[in-house]
C-alpha positions as CSV (number, residue, x, y, z in Angstrom):
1,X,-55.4,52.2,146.5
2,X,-58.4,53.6,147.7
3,X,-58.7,57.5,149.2
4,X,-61.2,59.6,150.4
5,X,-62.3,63.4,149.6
6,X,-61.2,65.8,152.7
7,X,-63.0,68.6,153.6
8,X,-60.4,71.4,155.8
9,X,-60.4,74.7,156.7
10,X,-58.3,77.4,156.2
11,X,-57.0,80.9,158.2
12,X,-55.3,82.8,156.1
13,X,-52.8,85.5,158.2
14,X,-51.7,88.7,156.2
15,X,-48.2,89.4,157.9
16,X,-45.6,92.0,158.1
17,X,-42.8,90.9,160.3
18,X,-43.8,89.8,163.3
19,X,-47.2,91.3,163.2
20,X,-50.6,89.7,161.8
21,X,-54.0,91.4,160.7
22,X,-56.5,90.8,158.5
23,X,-57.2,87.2,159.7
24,X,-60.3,85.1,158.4
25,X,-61.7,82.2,158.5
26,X,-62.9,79.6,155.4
27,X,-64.6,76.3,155.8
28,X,-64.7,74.4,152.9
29,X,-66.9,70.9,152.9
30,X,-66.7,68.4,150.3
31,X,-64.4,70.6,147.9
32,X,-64.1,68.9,144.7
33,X,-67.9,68.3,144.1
34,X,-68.4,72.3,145.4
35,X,-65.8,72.9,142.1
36,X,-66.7,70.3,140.0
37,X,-62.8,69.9,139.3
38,X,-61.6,66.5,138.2
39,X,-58.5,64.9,137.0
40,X,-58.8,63.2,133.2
41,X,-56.4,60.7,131.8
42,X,-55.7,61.8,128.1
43,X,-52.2,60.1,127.1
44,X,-49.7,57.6,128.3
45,X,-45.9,57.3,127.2
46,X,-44.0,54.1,127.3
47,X,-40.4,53.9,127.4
48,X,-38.6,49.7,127.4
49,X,-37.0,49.6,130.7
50,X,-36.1,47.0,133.1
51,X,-35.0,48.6,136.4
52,X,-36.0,51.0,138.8
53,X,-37.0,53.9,137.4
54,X,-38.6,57.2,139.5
55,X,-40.3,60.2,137.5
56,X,-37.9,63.1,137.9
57,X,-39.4,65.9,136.1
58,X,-41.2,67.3,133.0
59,X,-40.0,70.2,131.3
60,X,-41.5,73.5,131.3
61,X,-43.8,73.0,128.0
62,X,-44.4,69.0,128.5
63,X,-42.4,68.0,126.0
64,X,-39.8,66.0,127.3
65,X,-39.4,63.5,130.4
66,X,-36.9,63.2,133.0
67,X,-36.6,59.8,135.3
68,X,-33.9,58.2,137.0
69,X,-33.0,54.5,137.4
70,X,-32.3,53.3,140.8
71,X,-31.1,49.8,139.0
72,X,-28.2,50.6,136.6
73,X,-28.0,54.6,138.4
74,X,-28.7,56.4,135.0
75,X,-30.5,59.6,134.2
76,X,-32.7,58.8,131.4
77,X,-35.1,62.2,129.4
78,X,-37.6,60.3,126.6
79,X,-40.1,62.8,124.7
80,X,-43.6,62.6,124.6
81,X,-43.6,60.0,121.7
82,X,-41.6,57.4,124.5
83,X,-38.4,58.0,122.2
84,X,-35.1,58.1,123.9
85,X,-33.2,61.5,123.9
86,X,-30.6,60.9,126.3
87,X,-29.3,58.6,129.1
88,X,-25.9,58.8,131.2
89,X,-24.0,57.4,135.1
90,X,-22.2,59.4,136.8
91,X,-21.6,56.3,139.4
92,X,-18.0,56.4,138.5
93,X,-14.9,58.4,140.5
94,X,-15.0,61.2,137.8
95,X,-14.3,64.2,138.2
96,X,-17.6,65.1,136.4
97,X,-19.2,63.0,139.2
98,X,-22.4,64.3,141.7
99,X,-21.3,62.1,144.3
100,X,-24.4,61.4,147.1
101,X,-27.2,62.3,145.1
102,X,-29.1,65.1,147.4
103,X,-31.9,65.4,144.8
104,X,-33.5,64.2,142.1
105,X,-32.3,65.8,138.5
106,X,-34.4,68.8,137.3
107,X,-34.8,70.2,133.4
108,X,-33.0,73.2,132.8
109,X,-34.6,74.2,129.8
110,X,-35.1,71.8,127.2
111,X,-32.0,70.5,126.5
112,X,-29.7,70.3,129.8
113,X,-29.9,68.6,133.2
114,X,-29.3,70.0,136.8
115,X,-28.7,68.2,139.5
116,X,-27.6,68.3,143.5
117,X,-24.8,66.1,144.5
118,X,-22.5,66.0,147.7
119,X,-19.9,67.4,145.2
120,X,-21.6,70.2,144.2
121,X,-24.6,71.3,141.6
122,X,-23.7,70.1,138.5
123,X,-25.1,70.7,134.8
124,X,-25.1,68.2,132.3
125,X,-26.9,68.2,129.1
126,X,-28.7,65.5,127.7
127,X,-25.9,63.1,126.8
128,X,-24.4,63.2,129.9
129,X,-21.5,65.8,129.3
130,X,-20.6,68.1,131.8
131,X,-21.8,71.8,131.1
132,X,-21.0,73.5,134.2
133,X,-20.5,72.5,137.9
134,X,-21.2,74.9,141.0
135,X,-19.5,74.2,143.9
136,X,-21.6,74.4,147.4
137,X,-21.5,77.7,149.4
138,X,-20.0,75.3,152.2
139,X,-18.5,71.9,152.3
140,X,-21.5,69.8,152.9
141,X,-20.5,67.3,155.9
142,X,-23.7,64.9,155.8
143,X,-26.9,64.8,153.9
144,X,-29.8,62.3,153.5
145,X,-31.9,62.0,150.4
146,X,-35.2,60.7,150.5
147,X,-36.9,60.4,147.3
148,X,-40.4,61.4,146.3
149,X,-41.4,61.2,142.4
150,X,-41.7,64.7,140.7
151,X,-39.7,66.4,143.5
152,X,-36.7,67.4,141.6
153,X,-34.2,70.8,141.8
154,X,-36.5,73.6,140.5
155,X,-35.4,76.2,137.9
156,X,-36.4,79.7,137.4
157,X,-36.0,82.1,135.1
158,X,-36.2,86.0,136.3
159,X,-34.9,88.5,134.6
160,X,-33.8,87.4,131.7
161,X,-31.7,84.9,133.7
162,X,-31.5,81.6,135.0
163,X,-31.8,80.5,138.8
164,X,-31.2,77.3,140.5
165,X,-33.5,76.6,143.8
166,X,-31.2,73.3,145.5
167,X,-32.3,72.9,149.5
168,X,-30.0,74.1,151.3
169,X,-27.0,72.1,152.8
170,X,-25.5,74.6,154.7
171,X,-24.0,73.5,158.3
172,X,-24.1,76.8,159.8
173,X,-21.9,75.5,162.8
174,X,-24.5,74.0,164.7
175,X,-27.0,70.7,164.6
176,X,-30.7,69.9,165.4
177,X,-29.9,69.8,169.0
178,X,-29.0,73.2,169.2
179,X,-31.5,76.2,169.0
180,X,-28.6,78.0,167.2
181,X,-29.7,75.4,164.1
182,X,-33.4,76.6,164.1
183,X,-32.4,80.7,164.6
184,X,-29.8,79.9,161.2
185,X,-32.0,77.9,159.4
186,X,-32.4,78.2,155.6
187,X,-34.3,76.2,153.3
188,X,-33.3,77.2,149.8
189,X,-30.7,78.2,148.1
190,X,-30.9,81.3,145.3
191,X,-28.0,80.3,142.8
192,X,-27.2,82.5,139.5
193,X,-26.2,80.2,137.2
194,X,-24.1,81.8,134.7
195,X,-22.0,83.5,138.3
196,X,-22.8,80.6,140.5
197,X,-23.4,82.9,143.4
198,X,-25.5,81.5,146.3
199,X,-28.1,83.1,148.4
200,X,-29.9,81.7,151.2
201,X,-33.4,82.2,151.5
202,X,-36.4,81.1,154.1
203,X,-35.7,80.7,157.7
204,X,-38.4,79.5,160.1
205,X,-40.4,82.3,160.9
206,X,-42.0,83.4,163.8
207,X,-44.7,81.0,164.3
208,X,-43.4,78.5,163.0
209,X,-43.7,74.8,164.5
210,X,-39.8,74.1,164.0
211,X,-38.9,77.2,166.8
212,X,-41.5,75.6,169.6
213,X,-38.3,74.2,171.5
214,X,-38.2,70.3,170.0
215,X,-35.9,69.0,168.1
216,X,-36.4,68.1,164.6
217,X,-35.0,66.3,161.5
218,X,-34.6,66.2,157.7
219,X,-38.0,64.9,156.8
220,X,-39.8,67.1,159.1
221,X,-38.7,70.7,157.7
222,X,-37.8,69.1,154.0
223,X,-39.4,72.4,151.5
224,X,-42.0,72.0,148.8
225,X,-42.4,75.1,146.6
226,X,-43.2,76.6,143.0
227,X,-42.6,80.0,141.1
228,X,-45.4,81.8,139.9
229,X,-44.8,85.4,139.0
230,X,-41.8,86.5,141.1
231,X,-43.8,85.0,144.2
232,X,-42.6,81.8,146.1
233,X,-45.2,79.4,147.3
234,X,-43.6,77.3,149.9
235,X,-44.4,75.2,152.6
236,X,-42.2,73.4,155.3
237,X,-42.5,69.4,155.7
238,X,-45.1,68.8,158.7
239,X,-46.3,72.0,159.4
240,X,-48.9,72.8,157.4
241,X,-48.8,76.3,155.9
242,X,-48.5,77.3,152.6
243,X,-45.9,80.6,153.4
244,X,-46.1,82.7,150.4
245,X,-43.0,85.6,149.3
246,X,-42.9,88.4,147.5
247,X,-39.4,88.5,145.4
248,X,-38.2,92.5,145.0
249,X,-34.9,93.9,145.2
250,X,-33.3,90.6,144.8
251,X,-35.2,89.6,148.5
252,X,-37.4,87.4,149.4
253,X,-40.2,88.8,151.7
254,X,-43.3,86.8,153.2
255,X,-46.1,88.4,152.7
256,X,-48.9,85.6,153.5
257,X,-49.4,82.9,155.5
258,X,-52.1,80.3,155.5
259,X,-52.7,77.7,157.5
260,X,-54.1,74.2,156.1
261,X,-56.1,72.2,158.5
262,X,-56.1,68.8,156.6
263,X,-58.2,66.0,158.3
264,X,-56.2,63.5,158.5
265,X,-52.9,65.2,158.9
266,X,-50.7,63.6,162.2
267,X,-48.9,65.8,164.8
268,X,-45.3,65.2,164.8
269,X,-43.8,63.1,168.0
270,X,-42.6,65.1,169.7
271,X,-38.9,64.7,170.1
272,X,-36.4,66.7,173.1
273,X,-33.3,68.2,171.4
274,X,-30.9,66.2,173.8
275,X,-31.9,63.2,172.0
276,X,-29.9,64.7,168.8
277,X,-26.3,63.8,168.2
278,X,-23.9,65.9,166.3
279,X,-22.7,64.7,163.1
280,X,-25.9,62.4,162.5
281,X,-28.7,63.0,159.3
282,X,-31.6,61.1,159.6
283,X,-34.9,61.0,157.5
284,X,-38.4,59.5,158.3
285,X,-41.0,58.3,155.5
286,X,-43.7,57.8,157.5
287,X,-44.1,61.3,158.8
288,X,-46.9,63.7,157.6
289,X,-45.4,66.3,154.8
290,X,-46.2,68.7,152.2
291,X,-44.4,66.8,149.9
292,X,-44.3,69.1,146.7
293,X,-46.2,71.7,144.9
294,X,-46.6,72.2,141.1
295,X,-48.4,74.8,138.7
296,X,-51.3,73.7,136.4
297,X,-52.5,76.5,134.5
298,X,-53.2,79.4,137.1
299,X,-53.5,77.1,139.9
300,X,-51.3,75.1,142.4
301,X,-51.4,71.5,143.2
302,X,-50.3,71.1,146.8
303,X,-49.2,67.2,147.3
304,X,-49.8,66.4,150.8
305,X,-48.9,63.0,152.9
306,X,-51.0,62.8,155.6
307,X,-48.6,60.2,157.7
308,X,-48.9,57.0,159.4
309,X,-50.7,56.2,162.8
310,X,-47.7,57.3,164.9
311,X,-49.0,54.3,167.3
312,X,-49.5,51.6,164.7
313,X,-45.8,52.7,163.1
314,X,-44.2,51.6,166.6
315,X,-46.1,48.8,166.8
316,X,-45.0,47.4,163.0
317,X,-41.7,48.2,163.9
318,X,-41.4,46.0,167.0
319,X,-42.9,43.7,164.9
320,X,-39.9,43.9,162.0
321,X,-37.1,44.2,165.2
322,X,-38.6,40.8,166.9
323,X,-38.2,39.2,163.4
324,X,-41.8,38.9,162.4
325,X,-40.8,40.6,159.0
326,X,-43.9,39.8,156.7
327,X,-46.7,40.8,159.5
328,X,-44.8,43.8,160.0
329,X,-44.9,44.3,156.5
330,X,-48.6,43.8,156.1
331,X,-49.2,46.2,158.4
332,X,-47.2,49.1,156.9
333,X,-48.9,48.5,153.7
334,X,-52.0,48.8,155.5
335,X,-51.3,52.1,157.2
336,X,-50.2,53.3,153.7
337,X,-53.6,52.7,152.6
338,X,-55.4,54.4,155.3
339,X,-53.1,57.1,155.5
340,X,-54.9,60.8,154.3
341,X,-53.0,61.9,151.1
342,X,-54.5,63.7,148.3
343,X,-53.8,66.9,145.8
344,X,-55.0,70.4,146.7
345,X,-56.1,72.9,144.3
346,X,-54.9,76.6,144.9
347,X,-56.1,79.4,143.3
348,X,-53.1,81.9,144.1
349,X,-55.4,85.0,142.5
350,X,-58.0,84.4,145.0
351,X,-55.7,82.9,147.9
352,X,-58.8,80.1,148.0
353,X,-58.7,76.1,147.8
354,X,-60.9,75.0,145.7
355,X,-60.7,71.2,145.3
356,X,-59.0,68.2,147.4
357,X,-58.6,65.6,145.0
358,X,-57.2,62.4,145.6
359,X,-54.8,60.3,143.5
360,X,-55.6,58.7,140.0
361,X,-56.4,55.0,140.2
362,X,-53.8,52.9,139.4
363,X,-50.8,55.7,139.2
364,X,-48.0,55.2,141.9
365,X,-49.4,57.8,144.9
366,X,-45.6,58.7,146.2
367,X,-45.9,61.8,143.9
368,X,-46.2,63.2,140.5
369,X,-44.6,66.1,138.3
370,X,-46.2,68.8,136.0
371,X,-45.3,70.3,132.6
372,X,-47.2,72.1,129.6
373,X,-50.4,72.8,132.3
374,X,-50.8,68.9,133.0
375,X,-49.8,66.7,135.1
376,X,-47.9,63.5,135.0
377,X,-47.9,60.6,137.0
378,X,-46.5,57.0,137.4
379,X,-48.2,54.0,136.5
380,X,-48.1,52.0,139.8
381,X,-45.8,48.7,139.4
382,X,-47.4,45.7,139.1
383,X,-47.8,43.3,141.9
384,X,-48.2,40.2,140.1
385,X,-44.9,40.3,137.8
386,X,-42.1,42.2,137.5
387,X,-42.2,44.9,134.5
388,X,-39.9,46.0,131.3
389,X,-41.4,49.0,130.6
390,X,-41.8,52.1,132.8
391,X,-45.1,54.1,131.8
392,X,-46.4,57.4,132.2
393,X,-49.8,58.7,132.5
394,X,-50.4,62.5,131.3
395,X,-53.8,64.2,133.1
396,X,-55.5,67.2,132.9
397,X,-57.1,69.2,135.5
398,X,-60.9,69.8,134.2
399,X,-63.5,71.7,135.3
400,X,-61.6,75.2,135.4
């Protein structure tokens, strides 16, 4: 698929509370060729696979692989080399069984797997045993899933102890039709491990495009976020800030907003709040997102998905509903193309952007993971014949 360099600018707001100072501008042009900041291809890993498989995760120093296959429902880790260190299904009415999967697995450490299910967080190591399971703060009544490659449960490790960072599931006694859901929000929860205590952590704050009086679901609020030095980089589905908090005290407090202008970037429709039903989940794939963020070095790697031509979606979907299946189809796949997506380049030190880059050729563009300061990516399926292997490219972030 083909993409384009984006040029955007940003306003970065210092806050505290409610109140904002401090506020600049930045335009940024042609980025990448300002930075000189490329992506190189410097290994691939192969593993004999004929399926469905979706990159999980990569652990911490990049020497092992996570990915999950949609086909026979296994959770499958491989090491650098392609060589298999564990696969296991937990499809089965177990009482070591996820359930609805709610995310994809994540490493915890090297050697054990975590992973969000309708039954709870559950720990398993490579092998498929059962470590530990943590059951949900509340009893989780519906949930959608929407998978993007790379997006996985995030660990941390503060203070000498381990920290699991599942979205939060809550139901808070309310639904998206309700502003009671948007005042109660949370997007994270903050779970100790070895206790299995939960916190929840980031509301929508003032500001924010979720408390303008619409309704809103899953897709539209889902968080992307990393860990870098007791600071939480996170931003919210389709608005685009990058929120930034400050961890002390065992609290989470926002100390700086910025907001990412991305050409190319859709407005949500708007949707009223009466239009929402209790009891319903739904998801949308072809809605603009920050999808995920990852650390390379000292830097972030913000994925974005621009979204489709809210006009040209409606019109493909008639298209599918009257029965005209494969124009419809045609069309999607040509609003995929034209869609804006890319990978910025943060520099949290300086609070600057420095690069947008856009996807490798010939890797799968629905996202990408990072482990031992590079970053890994799917080879994109072939369209000419279906594939045994799955394959795995491993890049570098140059120029820096």
């Amino acid at each position: 698929m083909k993409h384009s360099f984006y040029s955007f600018l940003l306003v970065i707001l210092f806050s505290c509370g409610n109140e904002k100072s401090n506020e600049a501008n930045q335009s940024l042009g042609n980025s990448s060729s300002e930075t000189n900041l490329i992506l190189q291809k410097v290994d691939s890993v192969d593993y004999q696979i004929l399926g469905d498989p979706i990159l999980s995760d990569v652990s911490e120093e990049g020497s092992h692989i996570l990915f999950y296959d949609y086909a026979s429902s296994e959770i499958i880790s491989i090491d650098q080399d392609g060589q298999l260190l564990g696969r296991f299904s937990k499809k089965e009415d177990t009482p070591d069984a996820y359930g609805f999967m709610m995310e994809l697995p994540g490493f915890l450490g090297n050697n054990q797997v975590a992973l969000a299910g309708m039954r709870g967080v559950f720990i398993y190591n490579l092998e498929g045993d059962l470590v530990k399971k943590i059951d949900h703060p509340e009893s989780v009544g519906g949930a959608a899933f929407m998978p993007i490659a790379g997006k996985s449960i995030e660990t941390v490790r503060w203070n000498g102890k381990d920290y699991l960072l599942p979205k939060s599931v809550r139901g808070r006694d309310t639904y998206p039709g309700e502003q009671a859901f948007y005042d109660r929000f949370r997007a994270l929860e903050w779970v100790d491990v070895a206790s299995g205590e939960s916190q929840e952590i980031i509301p929508f704050e003032e500001g924010s495009l979720f408390k303008n009086g619409y309704g809103y679901i899953v897709s539209d609020y889902t968080p992307a976020f990393e860990w870098v030095d007791e600071r939480l980089y996170i931003s919210l589905g389709a608005d685009p800030k990058l929120h930034i908090y400050q961890f002390s005290e065992n609290e989470f407090k926002r100390d700086t907003t910025i907001l990412m202008d991305i050409p190319g970037f859709q407005e949500l429709v708007l949707t009223e709040r009466s239009e929402f039903q209790e009891g319903t989940v739904s998801l949308n794939g072809s809605t603009p997102a920050i999808r995920n963020i990852h650390r390379i070095n000292d830097l972030l790697v913000i994925h974005y998905f621009g979204g489709l031509d809210p006009a040209a979606t409606e019109e493909a979907e008639q298209l599918w509903m009257s029965g005209n299946e494969e124009e419809a189809e045609l069309l999607f796949e040509k609003l995929e193309r034209e869609a804006s997506k890319g990978l910025l380049i943060f520099d949290p030190e300086t609070q600057k952007f420095l690069a947008n880059l856009p996807f490798p050729l010939g890797v799968d563009e629905g996202g990408l993971s990072a482990g031992g300061n590079f970053l890994w990516f799917q080879k994109a399926p072939s369209e000419e014949e279906e594939e045994d292997f799955v394959r795995f490219y491993k890049y570098k972030l140059e120029g820096i």
